[in-house]
Every structure is written in structure tokens, then in C-alpha cells.
FIVEX-645744 format. One record per residue (C-alpha): residue number from 1; x negated, z negated, y. Coordinates in nm, 2 decimals. Last residue first. Example, Ala and Ser with C-alpha at 12.3 -4.5 7.8 and 13.67 -1.06 7.14 Angstrom:
<rs>
{2,{-1.37,-0.71,-0.11}};
{1,{-1.23,-0.78,-0.45}};
</rs>
This chain:
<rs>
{365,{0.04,-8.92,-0.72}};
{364,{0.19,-8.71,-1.02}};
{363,{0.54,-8.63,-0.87}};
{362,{0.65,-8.41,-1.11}};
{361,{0.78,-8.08,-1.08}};
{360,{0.97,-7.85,-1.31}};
{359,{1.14,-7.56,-1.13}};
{358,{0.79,-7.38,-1.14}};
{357,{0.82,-7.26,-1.50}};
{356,{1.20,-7.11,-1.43}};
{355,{1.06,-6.91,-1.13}};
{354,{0.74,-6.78,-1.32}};
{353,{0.99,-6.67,-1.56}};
{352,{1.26,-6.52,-1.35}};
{351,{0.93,-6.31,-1.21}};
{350,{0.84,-6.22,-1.56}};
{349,{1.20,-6.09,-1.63}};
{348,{1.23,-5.88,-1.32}};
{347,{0.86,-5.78,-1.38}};
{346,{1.02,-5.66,-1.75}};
{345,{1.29,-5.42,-1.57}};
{344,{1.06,-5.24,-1.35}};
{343,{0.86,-5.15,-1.71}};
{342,{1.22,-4.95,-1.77}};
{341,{1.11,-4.64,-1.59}};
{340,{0.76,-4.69,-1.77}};
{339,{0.91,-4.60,-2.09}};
{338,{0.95,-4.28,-1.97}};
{337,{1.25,-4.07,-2.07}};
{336,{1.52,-4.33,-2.02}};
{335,{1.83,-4.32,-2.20}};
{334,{1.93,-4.68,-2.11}};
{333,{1.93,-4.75,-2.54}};
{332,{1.62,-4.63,-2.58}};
{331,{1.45,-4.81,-2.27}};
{330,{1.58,-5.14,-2.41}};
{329,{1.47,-5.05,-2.72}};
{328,{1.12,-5.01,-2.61}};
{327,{1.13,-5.31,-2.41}};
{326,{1.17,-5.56,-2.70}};
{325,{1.56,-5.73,-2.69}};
{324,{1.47,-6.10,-2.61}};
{323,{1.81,-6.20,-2.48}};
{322,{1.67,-6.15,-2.14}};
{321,{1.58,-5.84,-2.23}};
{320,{1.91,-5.72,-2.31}};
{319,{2.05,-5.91,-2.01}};
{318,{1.80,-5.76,-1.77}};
{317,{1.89,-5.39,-1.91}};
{316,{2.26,-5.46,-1.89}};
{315,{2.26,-5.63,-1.50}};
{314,{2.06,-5.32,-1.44}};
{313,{2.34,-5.12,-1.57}};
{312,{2.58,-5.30,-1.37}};
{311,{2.41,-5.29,-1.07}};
{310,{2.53,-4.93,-1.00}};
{309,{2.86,-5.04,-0.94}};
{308,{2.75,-5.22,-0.66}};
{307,{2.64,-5.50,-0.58}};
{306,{2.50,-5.73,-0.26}};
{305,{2.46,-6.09,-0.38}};
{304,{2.74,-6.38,-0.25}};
{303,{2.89,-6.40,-0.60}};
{302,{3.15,-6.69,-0.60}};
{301,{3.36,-6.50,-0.83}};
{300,{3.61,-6.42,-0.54}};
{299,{3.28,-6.31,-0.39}};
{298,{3.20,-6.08,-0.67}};
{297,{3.59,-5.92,-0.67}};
{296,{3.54,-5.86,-0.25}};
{295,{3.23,-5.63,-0.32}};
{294,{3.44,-5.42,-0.58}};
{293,{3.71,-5.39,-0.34}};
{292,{3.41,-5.28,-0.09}};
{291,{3.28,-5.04,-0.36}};
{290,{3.62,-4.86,-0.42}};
{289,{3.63,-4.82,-0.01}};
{288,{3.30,-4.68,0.02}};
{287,{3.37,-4.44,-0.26}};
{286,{3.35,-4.39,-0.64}};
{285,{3.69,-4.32,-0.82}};
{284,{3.83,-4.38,-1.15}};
{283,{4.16,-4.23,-1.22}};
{282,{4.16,-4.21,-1.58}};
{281,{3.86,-4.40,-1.78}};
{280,{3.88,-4.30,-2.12}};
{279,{3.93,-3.93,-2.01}};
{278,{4.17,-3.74,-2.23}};
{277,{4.03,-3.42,-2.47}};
{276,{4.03,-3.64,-2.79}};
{275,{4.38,-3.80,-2.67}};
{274,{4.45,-4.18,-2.65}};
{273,{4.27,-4.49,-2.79}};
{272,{4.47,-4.82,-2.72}};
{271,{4.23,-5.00,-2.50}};
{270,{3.91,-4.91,-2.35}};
{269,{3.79,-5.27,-2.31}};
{268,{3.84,-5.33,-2.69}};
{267,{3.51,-5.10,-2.76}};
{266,{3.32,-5.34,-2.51}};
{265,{3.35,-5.60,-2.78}};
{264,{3.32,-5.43,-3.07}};
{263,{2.97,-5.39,-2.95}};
{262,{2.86,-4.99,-2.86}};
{261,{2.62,-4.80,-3.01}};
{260,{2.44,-4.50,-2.79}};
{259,{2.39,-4.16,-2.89}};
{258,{2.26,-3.93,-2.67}};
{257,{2.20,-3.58,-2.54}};
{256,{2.00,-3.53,-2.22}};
{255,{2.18,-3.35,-1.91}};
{254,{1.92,-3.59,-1.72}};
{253,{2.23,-3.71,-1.46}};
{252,{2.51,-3.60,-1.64}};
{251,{2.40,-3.76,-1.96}};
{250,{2.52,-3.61,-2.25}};
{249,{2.78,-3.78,-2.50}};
{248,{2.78,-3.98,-2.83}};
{247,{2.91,-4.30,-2.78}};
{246,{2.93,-4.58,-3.05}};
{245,{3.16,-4.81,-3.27}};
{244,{2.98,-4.96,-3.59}};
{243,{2.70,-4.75,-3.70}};
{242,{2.71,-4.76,-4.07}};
{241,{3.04,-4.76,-4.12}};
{240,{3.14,-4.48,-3.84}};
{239,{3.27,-4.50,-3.53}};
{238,{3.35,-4.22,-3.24}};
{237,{3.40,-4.25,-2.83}};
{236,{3.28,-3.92,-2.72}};
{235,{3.62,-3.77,-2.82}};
{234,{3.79,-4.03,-2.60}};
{233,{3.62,-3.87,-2.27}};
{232,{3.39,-4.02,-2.09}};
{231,{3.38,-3.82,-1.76}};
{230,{3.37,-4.16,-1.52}};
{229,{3.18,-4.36,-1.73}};
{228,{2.87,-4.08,-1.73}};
{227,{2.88,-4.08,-1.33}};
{226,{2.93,-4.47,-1.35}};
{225,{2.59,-4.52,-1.53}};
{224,{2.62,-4.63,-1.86}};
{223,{2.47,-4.93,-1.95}};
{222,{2.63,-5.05,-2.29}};
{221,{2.79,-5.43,-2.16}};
{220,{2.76,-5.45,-1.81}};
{219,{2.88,-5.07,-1.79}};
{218,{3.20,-5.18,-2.00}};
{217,{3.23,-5.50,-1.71}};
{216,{3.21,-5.21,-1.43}};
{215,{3.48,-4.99,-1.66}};
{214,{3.69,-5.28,-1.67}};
{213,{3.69,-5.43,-1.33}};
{212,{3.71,-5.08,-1.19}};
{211,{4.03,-5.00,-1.40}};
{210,{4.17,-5.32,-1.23}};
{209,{4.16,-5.25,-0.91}};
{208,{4.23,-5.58,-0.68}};
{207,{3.99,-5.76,-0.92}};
{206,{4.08,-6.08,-1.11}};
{205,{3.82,-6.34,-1.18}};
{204,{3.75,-6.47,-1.54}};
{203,{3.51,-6.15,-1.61}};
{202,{3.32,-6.18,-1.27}};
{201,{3.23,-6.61,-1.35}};
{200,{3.12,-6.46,-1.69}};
{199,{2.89,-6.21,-1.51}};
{198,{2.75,-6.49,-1.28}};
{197,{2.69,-6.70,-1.62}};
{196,{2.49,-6.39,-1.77}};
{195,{2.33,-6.37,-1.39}};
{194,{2.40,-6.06,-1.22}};
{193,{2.17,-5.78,-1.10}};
{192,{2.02,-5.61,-0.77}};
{191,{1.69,-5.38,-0.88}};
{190,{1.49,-5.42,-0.56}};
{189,{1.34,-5.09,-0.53}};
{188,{0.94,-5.10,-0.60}};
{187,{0.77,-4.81,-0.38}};
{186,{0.70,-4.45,-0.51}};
{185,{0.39,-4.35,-0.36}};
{184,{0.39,-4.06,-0.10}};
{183,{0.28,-3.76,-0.25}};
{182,{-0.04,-3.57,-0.20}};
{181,{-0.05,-3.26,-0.03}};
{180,{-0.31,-3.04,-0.24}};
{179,{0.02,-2.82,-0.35}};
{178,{0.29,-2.82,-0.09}};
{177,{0.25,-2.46,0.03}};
{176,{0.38,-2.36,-0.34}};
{175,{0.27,-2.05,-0.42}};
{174,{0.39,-1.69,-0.43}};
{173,{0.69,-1.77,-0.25}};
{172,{1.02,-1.61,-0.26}};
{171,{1.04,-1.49,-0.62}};
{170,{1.30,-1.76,-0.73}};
{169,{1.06,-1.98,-0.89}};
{168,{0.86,-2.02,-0.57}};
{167,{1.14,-2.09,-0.38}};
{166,{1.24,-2.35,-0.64}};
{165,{0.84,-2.51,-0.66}};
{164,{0.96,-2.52,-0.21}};
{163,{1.26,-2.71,-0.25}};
{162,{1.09,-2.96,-0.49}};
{161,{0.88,-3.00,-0.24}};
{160,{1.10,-3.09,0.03}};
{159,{1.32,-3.30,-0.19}};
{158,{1.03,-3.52,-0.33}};
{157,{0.95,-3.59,0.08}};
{156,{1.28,-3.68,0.11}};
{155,{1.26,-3.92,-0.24}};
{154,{0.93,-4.07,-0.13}};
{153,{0.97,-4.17,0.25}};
{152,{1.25,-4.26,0.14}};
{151,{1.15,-4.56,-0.09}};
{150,{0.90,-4.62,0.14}};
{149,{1.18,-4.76,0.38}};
{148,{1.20,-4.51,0.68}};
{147,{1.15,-4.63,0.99}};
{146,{1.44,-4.85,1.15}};
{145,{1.73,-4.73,1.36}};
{144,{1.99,-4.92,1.20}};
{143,{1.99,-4.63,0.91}};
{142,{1.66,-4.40,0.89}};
{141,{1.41,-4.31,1.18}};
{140,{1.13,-4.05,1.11}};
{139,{0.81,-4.12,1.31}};
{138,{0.56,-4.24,1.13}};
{137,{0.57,-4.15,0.74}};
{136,{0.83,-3.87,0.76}};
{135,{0.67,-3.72,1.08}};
{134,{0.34,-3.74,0.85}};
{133,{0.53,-3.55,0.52}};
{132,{0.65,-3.28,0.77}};
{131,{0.29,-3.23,0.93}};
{130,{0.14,-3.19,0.60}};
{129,{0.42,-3.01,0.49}};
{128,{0.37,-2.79,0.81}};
{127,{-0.01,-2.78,0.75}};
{126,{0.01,-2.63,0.40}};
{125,{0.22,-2.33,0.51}};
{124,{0.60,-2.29,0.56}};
{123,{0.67,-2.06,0.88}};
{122,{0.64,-1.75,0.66}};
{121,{0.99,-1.93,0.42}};
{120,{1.17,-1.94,0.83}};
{119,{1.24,-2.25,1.01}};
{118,{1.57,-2.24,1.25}};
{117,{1.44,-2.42,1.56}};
{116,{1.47,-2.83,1.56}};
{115,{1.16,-2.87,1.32}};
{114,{1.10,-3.23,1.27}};
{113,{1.44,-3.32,1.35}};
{112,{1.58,-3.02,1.14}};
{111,{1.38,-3.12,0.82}};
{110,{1.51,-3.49,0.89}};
{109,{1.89,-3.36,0.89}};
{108,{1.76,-3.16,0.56}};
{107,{1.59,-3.52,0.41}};
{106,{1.90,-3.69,0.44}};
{105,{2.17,-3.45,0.35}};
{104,{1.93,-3.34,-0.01}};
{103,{1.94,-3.74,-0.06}};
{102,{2.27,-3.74,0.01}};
{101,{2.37,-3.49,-0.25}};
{100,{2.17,-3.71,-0.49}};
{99,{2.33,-4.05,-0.42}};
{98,{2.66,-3.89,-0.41}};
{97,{2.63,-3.73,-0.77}};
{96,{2.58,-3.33,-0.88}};
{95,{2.58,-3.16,-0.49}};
{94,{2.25,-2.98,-0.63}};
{93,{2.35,-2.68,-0.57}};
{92,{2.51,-2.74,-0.26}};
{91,{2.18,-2.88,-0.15}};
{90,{2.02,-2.61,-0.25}};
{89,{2.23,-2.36,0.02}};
{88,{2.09,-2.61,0.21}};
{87,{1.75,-2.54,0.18}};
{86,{1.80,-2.18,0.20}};
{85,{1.97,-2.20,0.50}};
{84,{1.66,-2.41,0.65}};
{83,{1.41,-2.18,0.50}};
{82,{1.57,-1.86,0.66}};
{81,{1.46,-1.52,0.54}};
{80,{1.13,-1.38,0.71}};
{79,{0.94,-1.46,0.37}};
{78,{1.23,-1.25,0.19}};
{77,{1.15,-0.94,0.42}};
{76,{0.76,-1.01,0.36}};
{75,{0.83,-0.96,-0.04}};
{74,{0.99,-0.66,0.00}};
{73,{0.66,-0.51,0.22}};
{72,{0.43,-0.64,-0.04}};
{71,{0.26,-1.02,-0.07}};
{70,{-0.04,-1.13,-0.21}};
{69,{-0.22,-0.87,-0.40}};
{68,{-0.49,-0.97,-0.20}};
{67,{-0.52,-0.64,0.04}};
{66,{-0.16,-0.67,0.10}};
{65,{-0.21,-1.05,0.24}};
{64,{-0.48,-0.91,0.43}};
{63,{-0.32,-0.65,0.59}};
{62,{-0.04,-0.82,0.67}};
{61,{-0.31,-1.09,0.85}};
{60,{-0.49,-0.82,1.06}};
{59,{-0.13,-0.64,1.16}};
{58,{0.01,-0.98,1.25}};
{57,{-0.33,-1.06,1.49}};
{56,{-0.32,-0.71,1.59}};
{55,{0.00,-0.79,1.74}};
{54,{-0.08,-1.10,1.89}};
{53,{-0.40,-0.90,2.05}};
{52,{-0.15,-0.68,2.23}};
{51,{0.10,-0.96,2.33}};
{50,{-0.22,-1.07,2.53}};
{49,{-0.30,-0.82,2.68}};
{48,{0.04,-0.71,2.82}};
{47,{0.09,-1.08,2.95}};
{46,{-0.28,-1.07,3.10}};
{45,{-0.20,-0.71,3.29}};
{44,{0.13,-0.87,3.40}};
{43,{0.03,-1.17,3.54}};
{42,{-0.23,-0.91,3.68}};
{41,{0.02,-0.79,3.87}};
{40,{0.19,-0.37,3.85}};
{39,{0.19,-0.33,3.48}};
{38,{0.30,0.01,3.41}};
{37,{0.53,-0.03,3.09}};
{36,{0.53,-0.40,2.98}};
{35,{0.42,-0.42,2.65}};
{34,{0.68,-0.55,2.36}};
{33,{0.68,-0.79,2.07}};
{32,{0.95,-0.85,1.83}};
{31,{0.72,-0.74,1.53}};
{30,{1.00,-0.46,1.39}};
{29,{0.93,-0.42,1.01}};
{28,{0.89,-0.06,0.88}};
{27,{0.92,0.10,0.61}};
{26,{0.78,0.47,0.43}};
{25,{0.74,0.59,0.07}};
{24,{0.51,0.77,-0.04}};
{23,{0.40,0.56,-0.36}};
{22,{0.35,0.29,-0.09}};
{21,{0.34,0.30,0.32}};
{20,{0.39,0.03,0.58}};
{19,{0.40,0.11,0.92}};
{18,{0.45,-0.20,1.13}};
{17,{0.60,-0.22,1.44}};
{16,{0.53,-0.29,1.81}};
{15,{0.75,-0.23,2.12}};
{14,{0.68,-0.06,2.45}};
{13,{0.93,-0.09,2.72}};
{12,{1.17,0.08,2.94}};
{11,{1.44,0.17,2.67}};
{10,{1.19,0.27,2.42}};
{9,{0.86,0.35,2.38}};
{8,{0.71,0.31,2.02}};
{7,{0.40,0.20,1.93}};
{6,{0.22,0.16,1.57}};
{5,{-0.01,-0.10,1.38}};
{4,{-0.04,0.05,1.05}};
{3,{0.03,-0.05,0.64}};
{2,{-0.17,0.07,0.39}};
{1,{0.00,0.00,0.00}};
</rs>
């Protein structure tokens, strides 16, 4: 492919473009840039000179990118393509829970405080994500107009580049701008949970829903996140001799295929067992105003710790290994790929232990 630097006169001015020529075929791209015709200042004689030089400076580096195999005419229409609009086009996407859609929100409203102008796929290079990951780290404010926790820091930043390997997979990029950019490191979230007696103090409390009281005490019991309560269907629910009661379904958030027993307790939860095809839990719903009522049902139970529904699963993998339940089973059972994902777990344990140890004091003077 050669491509050439060219002029055209028209309507008063002179504008630049680029020639580019393959297998003899012909295209241009428009550079935007224009020459004033018959420069009377020498304002004008600099400006002309100067948008001169800018255009050799885009012919020089097409040329280069050609001459590396790197990018062809086709490919330098996507790069011109809108990074912003494609970003949130992958939001969409990715629109598969409300923590993860948020996520996608958060970091694109960032993106567009960073970068307030529209943000093209040529306008990505190693120094903008180095220069996005550093707004992130100093200067990006979250909620109650406080820097980012580091927790944040590392999921927006994750969404960025994870953005940019999907650009690359879809033909867009050649490489990913983000590699040699190290990652912020993942801080410890404070993993909220209740107490086995707190849980019984839950159990003999009403709630103002009572379908969230049951599924949230069933996720207490086997540890299944609300998106996989939510679509449990009564086909998924299955017992055999060997196995006692258990579910066999995919999780919605890894899409990996499990099968998880269940006590005969948490099987009575679900009642009277209806149609294959029917949804265990009908009419469960996850918003602001479900979590409130859930809220209000802990401090009816005397509960004055912040949870959600989420912190029923944790309150499952504490209890487990509270119980004495070894860590890899624990991790089996939660479905987790890495065993390190349920490590955060144990130094929940450890640190109830230290607690417990120091609760004994004696007055030895």
C-alpha cells in the first residue's frame, strides 16, 4: 500500500488528504486541515505553516504504521470510530447484574471526566491509560465527594482495559495500549456477615416481605448469590439417595456449571414444589427499596450492621468455616475458581480468633 500527501482547492481554501493506494485501488481520508489561500499577515503565514507540518506529521506517521504491517486504510476508518460510543455500547452488553452495569456507568462517567471531548480508538495510546489510570488514583471523586476507595480505583480501571483486550478482539486494535501499565492492586473489601446467634435472632423476626426473608435465610444456608436465587427454577432443585436434596444449575455470574447439595432444612424453605419450568422464588426483586425493607428486618432483630442481600453468602462461607468446614470445600461449594477468592474468608476467621483470645484478661499485678 503507498499512500500521498495531496491538495485540493476548494471553496476558498486549501484542504489536505491522503491518497492511499493498494491492488489499484484508490481512497482517501479527509485530514480536516486547510491552508489559508493568499496569506496577507504573518499570523497568517505561521498559521499556514504550521498546519502544513501537522499534515506531514499524519502523512509521516500513516506511512509508518503502513510500512509495519500495522494498520491499512480499513483499519484507520475503525481507529477514527468513537471509543466513548464504543464503550458504552459494552456497557449494554455487559448490563448482566446491577453491581456490574454500574461498574461499566461508573468508570464511563469517569472516562468522560478525564476526557470531556468524544475520545476516538487513534486517541487511545499508552500514555492516555497511563494518564487515565493517574486521574483515577488522584483526582477522580466517587460518592460524598471522597477519592475513590482502592477498591474502585481497581474495578474502573479493570473496565478500561478490559474494554480495550475487547477492541482488540474485535479487529479494532492491533494491540492493547494498556499493556506495560500496571494494575492497581486489589484492596481487601470488608466482607459484612451475621453472627450464627444474629442469624437466629433474623429467622425469629418477621420481615415486611416475606419471600425476601426466605430466599435471604436459603442464601444463609447454601450460598447462592441472589442473581442465581432469583432464576432458580424448580427443575434445578433435584434429589437423589445418595446426594440428599441439591441444585444443579449454572451460575449467572461465571456461567460455570454446578452442583451444590442442599440440607433438608433449606429444602423446606421453598415450599410445596410446583412446575419444572416455574421459578422457585416468584416475584423477587433487587432494588433500593427491597434492600431498605431488608435493612429495617435486621434492626427489628436487633442487628445495627449494614447488610445486604449480598451478605448472606458471606454470612454462609464464615458459618461453614466457623463450624470447621476446611477451606477447600468451602470454596467448592461457593463455586469459586480460585481458592484464593475464599482465602478472604479464613482472615475473617483468624481475626474472630485473635478477638475471642484477647477477651480473656487477668489482672496479674
Amino acid at each position: 500500500m503507498k499512500v500521498t500527501l495531496r491538495e485540493r482547492k476548494k471553496n476558498g481554501k486549501i484542504s489536505f488528504y491522503l491518497d492511499y493506494y493498494t491492488k489499484g485501488k484508490r481512497k482517501t481520508e479527509s485530514l480536516g486541515l486547510h491552508l489559508i489561500i493568499d496569506p496577507k499577515t504573518k499570523a497568517e503565514r505561521n498559521l499556514n505553516k504550521k498546519t502544513r507540518e501537522l499534515a506531514q506529521s499524519i502523512w509521516a506517521k500513516r506511512q509508518l504504521e503502513i510500512q509495519q504491517n500495522h494498520y491499512g486504510f480499513n483499519d484507520i476508518e475503525k481507529l477514527k470510530g468513537s471509543f466513548t460510543n464504543y464503550v458504552t455500547a459494552l456497557a449494554e452488553r455487559k448490563n448482566t447484574s446491577s453491581g456490574n452495569y454500574g461498574n461499566w456507568n461508573s468508570m464511563l462517567k469517569h472516562l468522560n471526566n478525564y476526557r470531556p471531548t468524544d475520545v476516538s480508538f487513534q486517541d487511545i495510546d499508552k500514555s492516555f491509560v497511563a494518564g487515565f489510570k493517574d486521574y483515577l488514583d488522584t483526582k477522580a471523586i466517587g460518592q460524598a465527594s471522597k477519592q475513590l476507595s482502592q477498591n474502585s480505583k481497581y474495578s474502573y480501571f479493570g473496565k478500561f482495559t478490559a474494554a480495550l483486550k475487547q477492541a482488540v478482539a474485535d479487529g479494532i486494535l492491533k494491540s492493547n495500549p494498556a499493556n506495560g501499565v500496571p494494575h492497581f492492586k486489589q484492596g481487601e473489601p470488608q466482607r459484612e456477615f451475621l453472627t450464627l446467634e444474629e442469624l437466629q435472632a433474623a429467622v425469629k423476626e418477621e420481615c415486611e416481605i416475606p419471600q425476601l426473608k426466605t430466599a435471604f435465610i436459603f442464601s444463609c444456608l447454601t450460598g447462592l448469590r441472589w442473581s442465581d436465587i432469583n432464576k432458580l427454577l424448580w427443575s434445578e432443585v433435584q434429589h437423589s439417595n445418595d446426594m440428599g436434596y441439591y441444585i444443579r444449575f449454572r451460575q449467572k455470574k461465571t456461567k460455570g456449571a454446578e452442583t451444590l447439595p442442599i440440607s433438608d432444612q433449606a429444602f423446606g424453605l421453598l415450599g410445596e414444589r410446583q412446575d419444572k419450568d416455574e421459578r422457585v422464588f416468584k416475584g423477587l426483586k433487587y432494588s433500593a427499596w427491597h434492600n431498605l425493607k431488608l435493612q429495617q428486618w435486621m434492626m427489628k432483630a436487633g442487628i445495627s450492621k449494614t447488610i445486604t442481600f449480598h451478605c448472606a453468602r458471606h454470612t454462609y462461607a464464615t458459618l461453614q468455616l466457623t463450624a470447621g468446614t476446611d477451606i477447600y470445600t468451602v470454596s467448592k461449594l461457593l463455586g469459586h475458581r480460585e481458592l484464593k477468592t475464599t482465602q478472604i474468608y479464613a482472615k475473617v476467621i483468624d481475626a474472630k480468633k485473635k478477638e475471642a483470645a484477647n477477651k480473656i484478661q487477668l489482672d496479674l499485678e
